[in-house]
N, C-alpha and C positions, 0 to 999 in steps of 0.2 A: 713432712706432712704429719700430722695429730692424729693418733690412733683413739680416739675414749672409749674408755668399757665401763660397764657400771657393772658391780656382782658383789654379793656378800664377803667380806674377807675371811683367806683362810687364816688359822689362829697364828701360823707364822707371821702372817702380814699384821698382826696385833703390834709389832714394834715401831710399824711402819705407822699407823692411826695414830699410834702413843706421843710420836713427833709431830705429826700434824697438828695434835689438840695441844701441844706444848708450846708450836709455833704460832698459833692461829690466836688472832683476837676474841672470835667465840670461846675458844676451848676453855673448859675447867675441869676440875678434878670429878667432876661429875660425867664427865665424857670421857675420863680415860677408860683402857680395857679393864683393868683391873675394879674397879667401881662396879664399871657397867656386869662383871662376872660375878662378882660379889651379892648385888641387891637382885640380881636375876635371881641366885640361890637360894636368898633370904625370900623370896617371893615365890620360891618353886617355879620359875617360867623359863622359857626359854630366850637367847639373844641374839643378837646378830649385827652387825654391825655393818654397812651397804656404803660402798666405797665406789668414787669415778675414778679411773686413772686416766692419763693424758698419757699414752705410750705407759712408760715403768713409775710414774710418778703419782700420787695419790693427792689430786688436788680438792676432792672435797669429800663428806662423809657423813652417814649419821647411823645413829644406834637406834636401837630398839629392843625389846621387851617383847616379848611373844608369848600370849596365853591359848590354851587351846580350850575353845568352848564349848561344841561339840565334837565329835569325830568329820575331821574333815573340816573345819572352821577356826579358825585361828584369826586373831585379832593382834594388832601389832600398834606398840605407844612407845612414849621417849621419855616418860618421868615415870615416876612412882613415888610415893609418899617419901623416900632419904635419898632422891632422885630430883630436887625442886629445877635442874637446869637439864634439857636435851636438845633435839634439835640439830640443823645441818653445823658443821663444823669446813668452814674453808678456809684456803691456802689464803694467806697474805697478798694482798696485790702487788703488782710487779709495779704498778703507776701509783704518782700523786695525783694522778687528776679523780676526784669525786667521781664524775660524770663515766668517767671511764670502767672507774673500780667496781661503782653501781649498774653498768649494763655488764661486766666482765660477770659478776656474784650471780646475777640476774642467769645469765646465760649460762653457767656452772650449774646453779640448783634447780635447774629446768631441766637438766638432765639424769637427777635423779629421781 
């Protein structure tokens, strides 16, 4: 049986995101961790990066960018100006069938 969790990854599991966006047809160098830690700095905000797992495995994920606008308010985005691609990042599908892979994605990013 399928365990999913969804929760921010800790910066261990940064290797674990770093393969997903290396396997994944989303992914670019604009989703790795190292990017996403980089333009967070250049930008003074904060990151985070919000990952499902399926049991131990990280099948789908996206980053973010965290500004704090006032105290107690924070706002959360996926590009920024040397940031032009964000956004969810998923596992590969298991199937060739279209129909499949599209309600499989569907069903994935609905849960985060």
């Amino acid at each position: 049986m399928s365990a999913f969790e969804v929760r921010i990854l800790t910066e261990p599991e940064h290797n674990q995101w770093d393969h997903l966006v290396e396997q994944s047809i989303q992914g670019t160098i604009f989703h790795s961790s190292g990017w996403i830690a980089a333009a967070a700095k250049i930008y003074n905000v904060d990151c985070a990066i919000i990952g499902d797992f399926n049991n131990a495995d990280l099948i789908v994920g996206c980053s973010l960018y965290i500004k704090n606008i006032f105290p107690g308010y924070k706002i959360g985005y996926t590009t920024n100006k040397i940031t032009p691609y964000g956004g969810c990042v998923i596992s590969n599908p298991t199937s060739g069938h279209v129909c499949e892979s599209e309600t499989r994605e569907h069903e994935i990013i609905s849960l985060v």
